[in-house]
Gaussian input, Z-matrix of N, CA and C with variables (Angstrom, degrees):
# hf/3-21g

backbone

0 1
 N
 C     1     B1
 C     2     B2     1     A1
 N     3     B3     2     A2     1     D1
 C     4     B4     3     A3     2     D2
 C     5     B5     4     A4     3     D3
 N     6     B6     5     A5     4     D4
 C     7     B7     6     A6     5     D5
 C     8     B8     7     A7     6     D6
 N     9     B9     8     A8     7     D7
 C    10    B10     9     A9     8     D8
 C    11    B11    10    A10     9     D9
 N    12    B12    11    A11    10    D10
 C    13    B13    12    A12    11    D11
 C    14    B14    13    A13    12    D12
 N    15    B15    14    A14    13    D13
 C    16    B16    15    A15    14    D14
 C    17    B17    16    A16    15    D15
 N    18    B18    17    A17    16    D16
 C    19    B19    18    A18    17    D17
 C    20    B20    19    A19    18    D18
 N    21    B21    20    A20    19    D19
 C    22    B22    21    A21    20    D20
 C    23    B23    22    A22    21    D21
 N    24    B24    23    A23    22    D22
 C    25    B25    24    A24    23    D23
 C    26    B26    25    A25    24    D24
 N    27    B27    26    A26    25    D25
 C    28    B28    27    A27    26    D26
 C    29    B29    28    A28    27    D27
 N    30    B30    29    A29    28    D28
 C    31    B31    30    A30    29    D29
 C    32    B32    31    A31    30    D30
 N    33    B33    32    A32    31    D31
 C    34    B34    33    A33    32    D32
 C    35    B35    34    A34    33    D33
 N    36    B36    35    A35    34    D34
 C    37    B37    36    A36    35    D35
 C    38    B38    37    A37    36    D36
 N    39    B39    38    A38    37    D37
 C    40    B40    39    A39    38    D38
 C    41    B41    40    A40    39    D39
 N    42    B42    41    A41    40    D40
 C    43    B43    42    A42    41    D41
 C    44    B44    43    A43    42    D42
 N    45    B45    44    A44    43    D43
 C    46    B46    45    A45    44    D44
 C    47    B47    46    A46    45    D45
 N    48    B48    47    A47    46    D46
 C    49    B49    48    A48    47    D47
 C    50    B50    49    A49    48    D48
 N    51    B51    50    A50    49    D49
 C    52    B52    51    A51    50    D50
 C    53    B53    52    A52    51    D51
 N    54    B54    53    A53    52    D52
 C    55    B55    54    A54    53    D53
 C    56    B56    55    A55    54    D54
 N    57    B57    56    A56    55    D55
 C    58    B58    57    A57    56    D56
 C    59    B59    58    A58    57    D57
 N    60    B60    59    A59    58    D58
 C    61    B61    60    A60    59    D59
 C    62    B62    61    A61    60    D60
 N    63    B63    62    A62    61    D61
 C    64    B64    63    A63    62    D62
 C    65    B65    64    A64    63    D63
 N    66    B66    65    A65    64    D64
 C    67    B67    66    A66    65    D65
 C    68    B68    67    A67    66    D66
 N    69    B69    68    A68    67    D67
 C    70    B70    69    A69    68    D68
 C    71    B71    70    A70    69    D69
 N    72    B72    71    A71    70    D70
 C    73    B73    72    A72    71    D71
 C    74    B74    73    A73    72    D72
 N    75    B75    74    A74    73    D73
 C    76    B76    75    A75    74    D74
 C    77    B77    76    A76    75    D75
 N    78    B78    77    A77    76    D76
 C    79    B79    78    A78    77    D77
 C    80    B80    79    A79    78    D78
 N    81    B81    80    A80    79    D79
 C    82    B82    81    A81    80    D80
 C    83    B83    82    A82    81    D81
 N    84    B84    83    A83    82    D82
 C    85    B85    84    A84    83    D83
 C    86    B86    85    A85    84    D84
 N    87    B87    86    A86    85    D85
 C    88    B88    87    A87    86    D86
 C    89    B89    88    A88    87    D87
 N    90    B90    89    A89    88    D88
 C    91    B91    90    A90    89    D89
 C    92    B92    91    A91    90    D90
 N    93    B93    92    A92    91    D91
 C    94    B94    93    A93    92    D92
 C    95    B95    94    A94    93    D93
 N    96    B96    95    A95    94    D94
 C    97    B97    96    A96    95    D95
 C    98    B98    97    A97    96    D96
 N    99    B99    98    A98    97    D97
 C   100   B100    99    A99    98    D98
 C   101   B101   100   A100    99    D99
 N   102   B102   101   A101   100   D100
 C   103   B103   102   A102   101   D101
 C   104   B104   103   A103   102   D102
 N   105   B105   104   A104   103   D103
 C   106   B106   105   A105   104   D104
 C   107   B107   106   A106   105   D105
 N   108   B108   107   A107   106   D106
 C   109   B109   108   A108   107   D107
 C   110   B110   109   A109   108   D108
 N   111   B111   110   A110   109   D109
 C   112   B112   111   A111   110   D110
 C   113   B113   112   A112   111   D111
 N   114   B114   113   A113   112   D112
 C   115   B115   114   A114   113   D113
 C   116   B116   115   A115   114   D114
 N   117   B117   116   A116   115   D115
 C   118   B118   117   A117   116   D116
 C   119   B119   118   A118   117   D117
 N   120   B120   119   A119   118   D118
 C   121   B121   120   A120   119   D119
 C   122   B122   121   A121   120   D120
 N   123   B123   122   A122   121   D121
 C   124   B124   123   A123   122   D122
 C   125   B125   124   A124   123   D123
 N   126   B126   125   A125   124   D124
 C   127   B127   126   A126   125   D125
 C   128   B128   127   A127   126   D126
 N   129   B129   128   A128   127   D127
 C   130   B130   129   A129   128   D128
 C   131   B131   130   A130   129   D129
 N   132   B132   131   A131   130   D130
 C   133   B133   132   A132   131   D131
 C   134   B134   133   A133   132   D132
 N   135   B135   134   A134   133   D133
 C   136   B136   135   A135   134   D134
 C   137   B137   136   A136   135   D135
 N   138   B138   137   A137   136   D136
 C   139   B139   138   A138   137   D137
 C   140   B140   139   A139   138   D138
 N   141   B141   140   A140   139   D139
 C   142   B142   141   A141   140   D140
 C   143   B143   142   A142   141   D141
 N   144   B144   143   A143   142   D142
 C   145   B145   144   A144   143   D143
 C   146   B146   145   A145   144   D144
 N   147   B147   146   A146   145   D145
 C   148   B148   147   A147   146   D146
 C   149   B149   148   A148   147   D147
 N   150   B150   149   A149   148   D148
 C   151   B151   150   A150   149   D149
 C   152   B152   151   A151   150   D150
 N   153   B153   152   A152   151   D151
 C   154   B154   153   A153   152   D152
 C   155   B155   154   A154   153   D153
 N   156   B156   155   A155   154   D154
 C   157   B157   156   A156   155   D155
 C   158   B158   157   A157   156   D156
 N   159   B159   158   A158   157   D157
 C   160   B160   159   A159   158   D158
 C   161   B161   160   A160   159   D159
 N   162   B162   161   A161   160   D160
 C   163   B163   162   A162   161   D161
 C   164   B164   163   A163   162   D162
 N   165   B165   164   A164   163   D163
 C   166   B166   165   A165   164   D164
 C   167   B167   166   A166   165   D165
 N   168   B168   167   A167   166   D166
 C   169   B169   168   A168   167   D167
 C   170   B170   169   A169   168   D168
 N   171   B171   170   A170   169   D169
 C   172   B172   171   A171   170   D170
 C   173   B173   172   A172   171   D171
 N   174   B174   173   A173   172   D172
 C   175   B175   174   A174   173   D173
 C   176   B176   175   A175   174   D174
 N   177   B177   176   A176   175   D175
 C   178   B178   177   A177   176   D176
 C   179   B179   178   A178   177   D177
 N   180   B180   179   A179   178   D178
 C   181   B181   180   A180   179   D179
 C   182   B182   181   A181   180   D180
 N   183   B183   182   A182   181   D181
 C   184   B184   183   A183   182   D182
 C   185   B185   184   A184   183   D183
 N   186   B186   185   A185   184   D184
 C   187   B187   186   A186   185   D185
 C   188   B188   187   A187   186   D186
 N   189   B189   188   A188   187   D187
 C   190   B190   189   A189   188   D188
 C   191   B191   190   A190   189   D189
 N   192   B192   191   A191   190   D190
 C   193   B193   192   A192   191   D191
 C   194   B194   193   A193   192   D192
 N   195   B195   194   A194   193   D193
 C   196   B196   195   A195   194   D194
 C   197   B197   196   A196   195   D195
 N   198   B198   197   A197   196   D196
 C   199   B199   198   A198   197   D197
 C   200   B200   199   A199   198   D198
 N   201   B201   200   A200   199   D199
 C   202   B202   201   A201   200   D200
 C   203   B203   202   A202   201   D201
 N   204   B204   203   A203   202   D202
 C   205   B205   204   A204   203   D203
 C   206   B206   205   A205   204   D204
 N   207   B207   206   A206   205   D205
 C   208   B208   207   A207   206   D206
 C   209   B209   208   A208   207   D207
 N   210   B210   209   A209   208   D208
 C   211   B211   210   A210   209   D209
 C   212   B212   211   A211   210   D210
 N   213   B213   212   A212   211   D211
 C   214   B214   213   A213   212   D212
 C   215   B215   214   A214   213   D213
 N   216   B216   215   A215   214   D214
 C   217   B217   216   A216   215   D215
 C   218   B218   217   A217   216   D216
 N   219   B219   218   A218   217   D217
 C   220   B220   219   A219   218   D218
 C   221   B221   220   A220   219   D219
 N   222   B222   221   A221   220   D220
 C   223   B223   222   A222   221   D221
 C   224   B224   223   A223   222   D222
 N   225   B225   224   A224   223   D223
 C   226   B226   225   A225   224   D224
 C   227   B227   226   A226   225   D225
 N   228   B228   227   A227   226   D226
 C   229   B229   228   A228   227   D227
 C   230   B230   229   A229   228   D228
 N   231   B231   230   A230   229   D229
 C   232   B232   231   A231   230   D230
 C   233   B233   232   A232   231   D231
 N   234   B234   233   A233   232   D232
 C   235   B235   234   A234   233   D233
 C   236   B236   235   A235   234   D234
 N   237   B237   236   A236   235   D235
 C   238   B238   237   A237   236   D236
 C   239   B239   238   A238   237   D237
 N   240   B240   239   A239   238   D238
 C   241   B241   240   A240   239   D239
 C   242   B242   241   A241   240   D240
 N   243   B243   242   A242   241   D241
 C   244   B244   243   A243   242   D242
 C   245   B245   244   A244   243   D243
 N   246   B246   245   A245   244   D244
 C   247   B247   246   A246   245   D245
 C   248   B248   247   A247   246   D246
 N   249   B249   248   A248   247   D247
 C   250   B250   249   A249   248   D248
 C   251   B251   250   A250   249   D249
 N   252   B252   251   A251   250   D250
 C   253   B253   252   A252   251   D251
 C   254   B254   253   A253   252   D252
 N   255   B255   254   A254   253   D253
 C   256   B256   255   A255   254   D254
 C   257   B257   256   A256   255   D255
 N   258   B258   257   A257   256   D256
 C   259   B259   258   A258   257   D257
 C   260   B260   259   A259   258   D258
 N   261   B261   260   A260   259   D259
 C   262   B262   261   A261   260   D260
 C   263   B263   262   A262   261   D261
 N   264   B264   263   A263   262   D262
 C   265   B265   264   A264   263   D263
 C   266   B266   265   A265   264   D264
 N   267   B267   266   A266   265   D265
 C   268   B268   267   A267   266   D266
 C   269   B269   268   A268   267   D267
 N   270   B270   269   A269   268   D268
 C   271   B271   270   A270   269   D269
 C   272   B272   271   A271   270   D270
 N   273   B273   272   A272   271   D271
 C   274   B274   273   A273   272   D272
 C   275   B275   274   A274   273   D273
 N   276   B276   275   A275   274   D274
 C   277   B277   276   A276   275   D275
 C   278   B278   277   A277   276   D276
 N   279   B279   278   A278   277   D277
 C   280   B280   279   A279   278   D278
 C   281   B281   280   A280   279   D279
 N   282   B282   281   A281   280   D280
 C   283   B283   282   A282   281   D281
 C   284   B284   283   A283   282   D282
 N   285   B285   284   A284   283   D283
 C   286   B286   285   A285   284   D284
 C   287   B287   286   A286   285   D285

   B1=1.4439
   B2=1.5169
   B3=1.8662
   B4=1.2839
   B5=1.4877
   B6=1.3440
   B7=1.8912
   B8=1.5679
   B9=1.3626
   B10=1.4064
   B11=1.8022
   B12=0.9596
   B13=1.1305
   B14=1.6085
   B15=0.9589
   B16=1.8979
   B17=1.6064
   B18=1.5643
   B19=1.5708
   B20=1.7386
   B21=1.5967
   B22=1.2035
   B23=1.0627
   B24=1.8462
   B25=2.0648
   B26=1.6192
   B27=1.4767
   B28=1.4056
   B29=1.6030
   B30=1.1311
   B31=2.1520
   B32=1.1194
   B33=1.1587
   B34=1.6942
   B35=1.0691
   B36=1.8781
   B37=1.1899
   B38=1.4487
   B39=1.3552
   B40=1.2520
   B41=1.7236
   B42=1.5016
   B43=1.5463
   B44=1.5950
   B45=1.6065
   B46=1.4474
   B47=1.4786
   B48=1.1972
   B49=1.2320
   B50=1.6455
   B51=1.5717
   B52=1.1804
   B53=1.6090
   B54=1.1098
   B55=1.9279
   B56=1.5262
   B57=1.2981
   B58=1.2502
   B59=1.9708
   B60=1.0080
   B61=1.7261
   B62=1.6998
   B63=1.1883
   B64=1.2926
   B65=1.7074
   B66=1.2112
   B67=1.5061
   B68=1.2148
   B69=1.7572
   B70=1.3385
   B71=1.5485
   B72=1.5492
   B73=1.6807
   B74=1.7733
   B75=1.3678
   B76=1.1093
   B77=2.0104
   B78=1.1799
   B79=1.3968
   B80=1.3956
   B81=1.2081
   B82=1.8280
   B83=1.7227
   B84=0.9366
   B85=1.7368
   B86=1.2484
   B87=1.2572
   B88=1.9687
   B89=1.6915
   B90=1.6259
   B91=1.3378
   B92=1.4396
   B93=1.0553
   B94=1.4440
   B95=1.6987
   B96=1.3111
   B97=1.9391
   B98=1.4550
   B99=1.2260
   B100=1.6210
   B101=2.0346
   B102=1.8321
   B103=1.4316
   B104=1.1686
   B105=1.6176
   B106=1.2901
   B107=1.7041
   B108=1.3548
   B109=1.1440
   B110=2.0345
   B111=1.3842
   B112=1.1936
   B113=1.9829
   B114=1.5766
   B115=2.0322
   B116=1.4072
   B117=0.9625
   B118=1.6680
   B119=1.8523
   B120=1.0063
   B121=1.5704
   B122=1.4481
   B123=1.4545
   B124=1.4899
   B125=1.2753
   B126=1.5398
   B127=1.4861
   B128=1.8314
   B129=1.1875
   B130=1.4610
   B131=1.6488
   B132=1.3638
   B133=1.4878
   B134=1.8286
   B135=1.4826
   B136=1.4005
   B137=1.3271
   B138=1.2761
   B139=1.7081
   B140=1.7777
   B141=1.5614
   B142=1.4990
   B143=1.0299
   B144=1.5704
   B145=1.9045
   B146=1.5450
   B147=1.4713
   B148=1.4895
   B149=1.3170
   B150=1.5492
   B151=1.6102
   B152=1.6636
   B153=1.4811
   B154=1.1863
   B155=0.9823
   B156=1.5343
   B157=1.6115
   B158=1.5563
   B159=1.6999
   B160=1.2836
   B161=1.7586
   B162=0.9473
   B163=1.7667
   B164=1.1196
   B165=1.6543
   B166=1.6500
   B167=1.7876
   B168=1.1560
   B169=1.8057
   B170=1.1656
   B171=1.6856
   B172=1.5591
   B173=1.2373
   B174=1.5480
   B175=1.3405
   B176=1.3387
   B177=1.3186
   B178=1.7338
   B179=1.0585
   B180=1.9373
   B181=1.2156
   B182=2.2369
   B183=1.3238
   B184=1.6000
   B185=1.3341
   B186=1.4341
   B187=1.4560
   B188=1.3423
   B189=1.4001
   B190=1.5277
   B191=1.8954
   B192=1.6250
   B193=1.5766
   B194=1.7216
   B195=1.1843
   B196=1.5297
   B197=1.1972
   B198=1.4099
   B199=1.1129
   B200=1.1598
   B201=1.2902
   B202=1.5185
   B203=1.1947
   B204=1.1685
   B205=1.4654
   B206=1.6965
   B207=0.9950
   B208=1.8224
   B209=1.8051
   B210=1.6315
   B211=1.4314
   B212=1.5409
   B213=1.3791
   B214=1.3368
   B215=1.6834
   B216=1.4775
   B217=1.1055
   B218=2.0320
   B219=1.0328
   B220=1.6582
   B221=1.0526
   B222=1.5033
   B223=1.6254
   B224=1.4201
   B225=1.9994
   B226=1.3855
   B227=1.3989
   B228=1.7246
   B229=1.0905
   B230=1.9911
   B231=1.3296
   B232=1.8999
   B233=1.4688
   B234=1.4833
   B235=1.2104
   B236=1.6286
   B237=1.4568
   B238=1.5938
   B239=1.6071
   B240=1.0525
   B241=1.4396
   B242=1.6351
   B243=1.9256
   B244=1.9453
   B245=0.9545
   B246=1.3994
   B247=2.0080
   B248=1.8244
   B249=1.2488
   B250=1.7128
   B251=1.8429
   B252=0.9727
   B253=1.7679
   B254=1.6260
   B255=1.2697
   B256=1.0019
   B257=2.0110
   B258=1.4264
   B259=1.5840
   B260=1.3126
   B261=1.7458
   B262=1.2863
   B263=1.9800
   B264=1.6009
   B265=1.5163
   B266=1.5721
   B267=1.3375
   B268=1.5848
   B269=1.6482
   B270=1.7927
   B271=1.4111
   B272=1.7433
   B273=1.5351
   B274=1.6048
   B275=1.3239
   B276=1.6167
   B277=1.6964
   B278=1.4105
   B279=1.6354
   B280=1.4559
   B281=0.9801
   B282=1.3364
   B283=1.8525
   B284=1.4124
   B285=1.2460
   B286=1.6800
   B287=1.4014
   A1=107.47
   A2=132.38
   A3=107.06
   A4=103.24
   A5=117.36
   A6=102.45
   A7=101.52
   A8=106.84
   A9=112.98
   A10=124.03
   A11=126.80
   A12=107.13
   A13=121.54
   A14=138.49
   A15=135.88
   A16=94.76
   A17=99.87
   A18=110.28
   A19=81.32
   A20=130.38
   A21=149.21
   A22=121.33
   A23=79.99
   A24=131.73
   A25=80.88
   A26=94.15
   A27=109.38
   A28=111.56
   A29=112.59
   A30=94.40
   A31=106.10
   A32=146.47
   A33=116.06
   A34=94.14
   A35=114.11
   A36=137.62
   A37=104.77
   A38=119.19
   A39=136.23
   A40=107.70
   A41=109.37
   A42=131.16
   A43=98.28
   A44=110.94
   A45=123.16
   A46=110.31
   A47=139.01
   A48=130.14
   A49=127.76
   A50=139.00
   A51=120.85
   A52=109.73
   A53=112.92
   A54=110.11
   A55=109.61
   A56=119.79
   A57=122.55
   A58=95.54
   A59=93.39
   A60=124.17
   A61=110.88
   A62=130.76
   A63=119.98
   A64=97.20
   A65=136.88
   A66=143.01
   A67=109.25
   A68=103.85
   A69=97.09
   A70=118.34
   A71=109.28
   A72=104.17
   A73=112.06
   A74=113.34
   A75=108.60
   A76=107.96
   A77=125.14
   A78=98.06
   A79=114.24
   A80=139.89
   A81=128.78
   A82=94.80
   A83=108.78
   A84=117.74
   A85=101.17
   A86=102.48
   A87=110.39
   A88=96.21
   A89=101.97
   A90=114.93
   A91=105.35
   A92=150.69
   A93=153.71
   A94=121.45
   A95=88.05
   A96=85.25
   A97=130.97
   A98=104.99
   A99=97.94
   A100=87.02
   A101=88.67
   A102=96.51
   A103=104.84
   A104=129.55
   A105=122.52
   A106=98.75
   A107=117.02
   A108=117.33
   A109=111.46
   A110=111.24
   A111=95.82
   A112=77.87
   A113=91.54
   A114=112.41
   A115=101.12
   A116=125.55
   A117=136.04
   A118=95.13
   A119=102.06
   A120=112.30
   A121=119.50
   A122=111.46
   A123=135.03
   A124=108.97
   A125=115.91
   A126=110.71
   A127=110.45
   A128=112.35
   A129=106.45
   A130=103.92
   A131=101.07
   A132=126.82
   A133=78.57
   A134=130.66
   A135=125.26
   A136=116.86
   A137=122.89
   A138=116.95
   A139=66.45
   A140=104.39
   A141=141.03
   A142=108.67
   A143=119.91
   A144=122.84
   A145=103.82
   A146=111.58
   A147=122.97
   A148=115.85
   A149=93.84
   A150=109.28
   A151=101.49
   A152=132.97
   A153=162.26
   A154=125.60
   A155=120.45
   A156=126.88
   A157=97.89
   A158=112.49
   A159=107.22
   A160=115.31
   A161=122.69
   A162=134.81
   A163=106.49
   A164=116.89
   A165=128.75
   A166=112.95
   A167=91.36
   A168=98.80
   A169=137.23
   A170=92.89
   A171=118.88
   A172=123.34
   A173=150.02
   A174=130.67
   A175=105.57
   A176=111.61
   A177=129.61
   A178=89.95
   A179=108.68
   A180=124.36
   A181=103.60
   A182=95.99
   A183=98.29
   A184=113.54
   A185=109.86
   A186=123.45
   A187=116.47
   A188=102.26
   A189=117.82
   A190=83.73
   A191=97.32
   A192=110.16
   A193=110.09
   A194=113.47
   A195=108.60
   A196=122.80
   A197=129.05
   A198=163.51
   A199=107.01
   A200=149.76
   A201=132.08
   A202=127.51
   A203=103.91
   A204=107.58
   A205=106.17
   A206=103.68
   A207=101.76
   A208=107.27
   A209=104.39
   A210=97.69
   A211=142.72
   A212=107.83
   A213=127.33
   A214=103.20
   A215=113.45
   A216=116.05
   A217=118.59
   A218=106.68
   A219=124.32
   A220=87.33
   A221=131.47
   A222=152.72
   A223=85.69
   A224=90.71
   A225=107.49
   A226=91.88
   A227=125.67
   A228=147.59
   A229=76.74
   A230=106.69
   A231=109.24
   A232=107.59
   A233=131.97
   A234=128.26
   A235=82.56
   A236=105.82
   A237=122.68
   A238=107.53
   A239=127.51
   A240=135.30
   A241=79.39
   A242=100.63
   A243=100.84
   A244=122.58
   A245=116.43
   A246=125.97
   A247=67.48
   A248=154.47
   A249=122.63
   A250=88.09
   A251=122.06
   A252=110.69
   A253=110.55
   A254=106.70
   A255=131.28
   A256=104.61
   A257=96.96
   A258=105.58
   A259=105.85
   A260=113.40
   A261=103.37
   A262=91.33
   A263=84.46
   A264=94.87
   A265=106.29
   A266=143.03
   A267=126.77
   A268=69.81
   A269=91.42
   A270=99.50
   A271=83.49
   A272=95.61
   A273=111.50
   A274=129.28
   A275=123.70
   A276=107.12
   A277=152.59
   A278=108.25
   A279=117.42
   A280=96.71
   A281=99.92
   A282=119.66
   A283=120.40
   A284=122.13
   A285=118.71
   A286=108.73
   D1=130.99
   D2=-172.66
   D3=-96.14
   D4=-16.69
   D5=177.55
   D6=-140.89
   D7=-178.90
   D8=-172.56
   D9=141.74
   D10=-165.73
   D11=168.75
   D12=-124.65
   D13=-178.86
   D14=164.63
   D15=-140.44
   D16=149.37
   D17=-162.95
   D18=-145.78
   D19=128.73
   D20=122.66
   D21=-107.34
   D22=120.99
   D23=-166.53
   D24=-92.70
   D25=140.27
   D26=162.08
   D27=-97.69
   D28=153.78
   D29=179.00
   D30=-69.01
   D31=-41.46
   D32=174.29
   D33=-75.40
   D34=154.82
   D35=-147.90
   D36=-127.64
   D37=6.10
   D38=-169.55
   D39=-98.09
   D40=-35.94
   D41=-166.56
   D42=-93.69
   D43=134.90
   D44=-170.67
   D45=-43.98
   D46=139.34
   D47=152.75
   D48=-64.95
   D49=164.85
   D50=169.41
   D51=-108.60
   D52=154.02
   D53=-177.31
   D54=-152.11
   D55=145.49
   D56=-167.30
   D57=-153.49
   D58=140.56
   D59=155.62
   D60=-19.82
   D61=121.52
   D62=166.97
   D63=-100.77
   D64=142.86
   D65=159.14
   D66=-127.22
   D67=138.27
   D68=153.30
   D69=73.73
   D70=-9.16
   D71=-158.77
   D72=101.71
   D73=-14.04
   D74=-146.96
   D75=-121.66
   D76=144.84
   D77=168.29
   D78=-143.11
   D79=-164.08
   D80=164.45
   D81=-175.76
   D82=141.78
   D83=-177.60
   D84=-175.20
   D85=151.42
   D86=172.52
   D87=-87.38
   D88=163.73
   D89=-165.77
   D90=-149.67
   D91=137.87
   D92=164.07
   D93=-76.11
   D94=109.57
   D95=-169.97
   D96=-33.71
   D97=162.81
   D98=171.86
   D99=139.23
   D100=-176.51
   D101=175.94
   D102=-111.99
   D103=147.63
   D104=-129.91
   D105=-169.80
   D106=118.25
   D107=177.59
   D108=-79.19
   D109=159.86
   D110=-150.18
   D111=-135.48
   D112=134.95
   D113=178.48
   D114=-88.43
   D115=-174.06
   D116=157.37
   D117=-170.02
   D118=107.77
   D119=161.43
   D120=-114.74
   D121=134.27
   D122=162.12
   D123=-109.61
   D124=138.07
   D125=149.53
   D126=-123.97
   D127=157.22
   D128=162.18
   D129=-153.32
   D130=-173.48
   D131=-141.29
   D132=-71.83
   D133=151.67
   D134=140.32
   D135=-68.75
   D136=158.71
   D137=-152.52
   D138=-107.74
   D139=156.18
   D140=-167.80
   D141=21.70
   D142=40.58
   D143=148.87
   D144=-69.20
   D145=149.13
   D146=162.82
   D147=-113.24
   D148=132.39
   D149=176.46
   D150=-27.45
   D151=154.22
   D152=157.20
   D153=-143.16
   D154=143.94
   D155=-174.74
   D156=-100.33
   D157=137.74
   D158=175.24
   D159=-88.30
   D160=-142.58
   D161=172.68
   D162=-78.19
   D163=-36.06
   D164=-175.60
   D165=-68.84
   D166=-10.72
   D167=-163.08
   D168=87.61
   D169=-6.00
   D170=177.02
   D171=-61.40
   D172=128.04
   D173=165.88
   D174=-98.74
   D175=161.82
   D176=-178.65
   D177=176.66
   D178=157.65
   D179=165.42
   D180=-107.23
   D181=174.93
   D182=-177.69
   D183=-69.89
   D184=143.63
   D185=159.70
   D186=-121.36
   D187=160.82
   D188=-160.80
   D189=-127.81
   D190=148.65
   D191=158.07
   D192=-71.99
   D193=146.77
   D194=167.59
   D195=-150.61
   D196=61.09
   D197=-125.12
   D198=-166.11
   D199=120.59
   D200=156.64
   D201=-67.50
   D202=153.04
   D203=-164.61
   D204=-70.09
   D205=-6.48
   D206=-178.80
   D207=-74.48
   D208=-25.73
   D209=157.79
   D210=-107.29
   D211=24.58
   D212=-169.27
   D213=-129.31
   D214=-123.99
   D215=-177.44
   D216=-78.54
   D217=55.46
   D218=-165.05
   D219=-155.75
   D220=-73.49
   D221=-160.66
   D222=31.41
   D223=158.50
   D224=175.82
   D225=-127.90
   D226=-30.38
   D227=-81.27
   D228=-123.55
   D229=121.79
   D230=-177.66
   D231=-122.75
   D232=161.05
   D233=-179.20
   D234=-166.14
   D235=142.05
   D236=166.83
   D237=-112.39
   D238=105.96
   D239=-146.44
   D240=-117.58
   D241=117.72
   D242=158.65
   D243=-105.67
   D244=-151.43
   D245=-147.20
   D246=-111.01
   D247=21.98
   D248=-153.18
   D249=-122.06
   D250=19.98
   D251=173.35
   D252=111.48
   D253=-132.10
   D254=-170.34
   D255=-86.60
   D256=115.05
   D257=172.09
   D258=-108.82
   D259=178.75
   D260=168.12
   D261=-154.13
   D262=130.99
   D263=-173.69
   D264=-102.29
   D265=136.61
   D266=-176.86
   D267=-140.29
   D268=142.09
   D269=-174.84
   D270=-138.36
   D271=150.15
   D272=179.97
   D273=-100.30
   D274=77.07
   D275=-173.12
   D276=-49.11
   D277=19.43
   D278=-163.20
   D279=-97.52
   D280=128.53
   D281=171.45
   D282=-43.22
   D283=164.60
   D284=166.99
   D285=-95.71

């Protein structure tokens, strides 16, 4: 995937989550230990949407998520993140 975002949920749902930048395929962010359910969001352009201006004055055209939901708001996707430095999580987007 080259952009998007990654979100580690802690299980209580009350305590901040952590989220960082996907690039490139690629991402790096600090995270606060614990076991931690893990998002992956993409969005991109809808194919033959037209630019529109909103109320804000803003223009953009529509985006759609494209990600399955098995790694976003479904997630399957787990990571146990420790106090020991530098981890490295590689997560796999192919559907079941």
């Amino acid at each position: 995937m080259p952009d998007g975002d990654i979100i580690f949920r802690p299980g209580d749902r009350n305590l901040a989550a952590d989220a960082g930048k996907i690039q490139a395929g690629k991402y790096s962010m600090e995270c606060k230990p614990g076991k931690k359910t893990v998002e992956i969001r993409g969005m991109r352009n809808v194919a033959g949407a037209k630019e529109q201006t909103l109320e804000t004055g803003e223009t953009g055209t529509d985006v759609e998520q494209y990600i399955p939901l098995e790694f976003n708001d479904k997630t399957t996707l787990k990571a146990d993140v420790t106090e020991s430095g530098e981890t490295t999580f590689d997560f796999s987007l192919k559907g079941k």
